[in-house]
C-alpha distance (Angstrom), angle and dihedral (degrees) to the residues before:
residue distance angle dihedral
X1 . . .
X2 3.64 . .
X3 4.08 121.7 .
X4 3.73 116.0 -120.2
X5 3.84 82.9 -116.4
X6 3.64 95.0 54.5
X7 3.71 90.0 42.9
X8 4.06 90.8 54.1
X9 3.90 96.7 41.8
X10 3.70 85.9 54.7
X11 3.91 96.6 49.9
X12 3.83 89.2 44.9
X13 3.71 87.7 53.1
X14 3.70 91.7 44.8
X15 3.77 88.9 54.4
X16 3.68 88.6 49.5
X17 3.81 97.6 50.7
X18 4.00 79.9 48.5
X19 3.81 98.5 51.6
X20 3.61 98.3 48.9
X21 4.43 97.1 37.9
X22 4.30 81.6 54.5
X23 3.67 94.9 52.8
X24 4.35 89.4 42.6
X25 3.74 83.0 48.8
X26 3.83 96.8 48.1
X27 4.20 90.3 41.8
X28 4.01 85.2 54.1
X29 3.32 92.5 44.0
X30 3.87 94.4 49.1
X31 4.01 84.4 51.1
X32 3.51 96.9 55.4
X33 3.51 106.1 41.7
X34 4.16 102.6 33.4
X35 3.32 138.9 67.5
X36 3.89 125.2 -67.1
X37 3.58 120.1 -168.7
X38 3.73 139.4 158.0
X39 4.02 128.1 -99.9
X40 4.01 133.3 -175.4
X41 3.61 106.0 -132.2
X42 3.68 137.8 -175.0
X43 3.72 123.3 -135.7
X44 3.62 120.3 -121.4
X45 3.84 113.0 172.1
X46 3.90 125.7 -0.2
X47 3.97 101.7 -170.2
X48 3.87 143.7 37.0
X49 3.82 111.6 156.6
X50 3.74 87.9 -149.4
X51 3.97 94.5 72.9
X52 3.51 102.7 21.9
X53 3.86 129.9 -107.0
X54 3.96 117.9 -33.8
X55 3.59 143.1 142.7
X56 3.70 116.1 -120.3
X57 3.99 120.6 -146.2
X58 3.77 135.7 -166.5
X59 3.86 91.4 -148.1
X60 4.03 110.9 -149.2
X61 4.10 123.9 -142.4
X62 3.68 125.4 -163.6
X63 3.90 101.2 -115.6
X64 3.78 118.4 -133.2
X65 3.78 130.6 -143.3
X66 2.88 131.9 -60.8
X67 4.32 88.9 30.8
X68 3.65 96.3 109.5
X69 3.41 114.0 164.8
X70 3.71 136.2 142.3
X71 3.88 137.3 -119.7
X72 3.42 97.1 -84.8
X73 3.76 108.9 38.8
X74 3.91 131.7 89.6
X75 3.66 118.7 -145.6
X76 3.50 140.8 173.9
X77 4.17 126.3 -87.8
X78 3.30 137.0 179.4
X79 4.34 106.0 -160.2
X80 3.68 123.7 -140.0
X81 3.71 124.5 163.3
X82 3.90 118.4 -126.9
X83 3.93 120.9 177.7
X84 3.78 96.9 1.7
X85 4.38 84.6 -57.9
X86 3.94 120.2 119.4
X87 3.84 92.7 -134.2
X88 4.29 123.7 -175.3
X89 3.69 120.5 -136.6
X90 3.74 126.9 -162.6
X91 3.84 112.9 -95.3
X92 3.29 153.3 -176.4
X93 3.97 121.0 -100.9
X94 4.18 102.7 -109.5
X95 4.12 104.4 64.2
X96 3.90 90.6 18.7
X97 4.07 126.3 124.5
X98 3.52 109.7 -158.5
X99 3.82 130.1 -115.4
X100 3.87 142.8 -171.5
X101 3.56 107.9 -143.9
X102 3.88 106.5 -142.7
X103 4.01 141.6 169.8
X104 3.75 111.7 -114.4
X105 3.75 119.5 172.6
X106 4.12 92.4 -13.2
X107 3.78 87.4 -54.3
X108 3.85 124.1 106.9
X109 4.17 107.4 -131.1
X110 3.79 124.4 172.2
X111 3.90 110.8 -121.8
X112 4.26 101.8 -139.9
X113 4.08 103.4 -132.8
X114 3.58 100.6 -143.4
X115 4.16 113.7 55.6
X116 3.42 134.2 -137.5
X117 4.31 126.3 -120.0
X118 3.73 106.2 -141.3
X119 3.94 96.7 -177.2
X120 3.88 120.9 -144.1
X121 3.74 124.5 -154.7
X122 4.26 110.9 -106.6
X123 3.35 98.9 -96.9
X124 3.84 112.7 40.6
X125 3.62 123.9 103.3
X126 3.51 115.2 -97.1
X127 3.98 110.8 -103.4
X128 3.97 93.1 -160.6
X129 3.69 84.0 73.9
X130 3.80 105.7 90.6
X131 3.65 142.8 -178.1
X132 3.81 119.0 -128.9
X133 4.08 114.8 -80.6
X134 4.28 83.3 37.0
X135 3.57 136.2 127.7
X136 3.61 131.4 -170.0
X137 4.05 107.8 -142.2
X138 3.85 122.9 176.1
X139 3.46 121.9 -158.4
X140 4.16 118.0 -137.3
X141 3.65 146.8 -177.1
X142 3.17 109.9 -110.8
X143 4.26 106.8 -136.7
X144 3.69 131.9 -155.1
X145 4.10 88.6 -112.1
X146 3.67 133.1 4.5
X147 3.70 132.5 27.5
X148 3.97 131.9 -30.4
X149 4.06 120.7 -84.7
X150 3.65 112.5 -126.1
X151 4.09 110.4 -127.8
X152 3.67 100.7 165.5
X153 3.30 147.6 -9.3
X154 4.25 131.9 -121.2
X155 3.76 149.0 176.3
X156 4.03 120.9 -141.7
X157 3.76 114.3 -158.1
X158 3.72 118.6 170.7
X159 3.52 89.4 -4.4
X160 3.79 99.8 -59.0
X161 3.86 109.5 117.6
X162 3.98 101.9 -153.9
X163 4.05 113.3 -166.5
X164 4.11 107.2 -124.6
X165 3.46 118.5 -132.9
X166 3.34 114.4 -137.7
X167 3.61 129.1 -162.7
């Protein structure tokens, strides 16, 4: 016969086990059924011992009209993708992520506030360490509400985005 502590360990861990296979289900779910699009990024921190080995990006959305906002303002966006573009609308202030809209290379771009961990395994080379001409891009799912899911990462040079792989 099982103790009642045995029994209750067991149905915690069960719970557990539950918890975490509902949220991989709902993240592979999300991957397969929304969209994916492409994003330059710009890497901001490639180590903390803590969580383990990762690149972190600032991912960038094109912002649509009427987002208007200058350098130094955040503001409230709701992302979508539309013709294979991560693009920031205007929103309101409860399902928003925040942006800085900015000019990079004569184009306007809205900076995402809150980054994204794309984690690398120990060994591999670390891809937000470019040559000249290179950009790092990511490429997301694009959710319902909250921030983009990284997938995998890329570099564009001369225009050709190339997918890294990274092992």
């Amino acid at each position: 016969m099982i103790s009642n502590g045995l029994r209750n360990g067991l149905i915690v861990a069960a719970c557990h086990v539950a918890i975490v296979a509902s949220l991989g289900a709902k993240l592979q779910v999300d991957r397969a059924t929304r969209p994916r699009v492409w994003a330059r990024t710009a890497p901001v921190d490639p180590n903390l011992p803590i969580r383990g080995r990762y690149v972190r990006l600032l991912v960038e959305a094109e912002p649509a009209p009427p987002l208007n906002a200058t350098d130094a303002a955040w503001v409230p966006v709701v992302l979508s993708a539309a013709d294979g573009r991560l693009v920031a609308t205007s929103a309101t202030e409860g399902n928003a992520q925040y942006a800085r809209v900015t000019t990079r290379n004569g184009q306007r771009v809205a900076v995402l506030q809150t980054p994204v961990a794309y984690f690398i395994p120990e060994h591999a080379q670390d891809p937000s360490i470019l040559r000249s001409g290179e950009e790092l891009w990511v490429e997301v799912t694009v959710p319902r509400a909250g921030g983009p899911r990284p997938i995998r990462l890329g570099v564009k040079k001369d225009g050709v985005l190339t997918p890294i792989d990274i092992r």
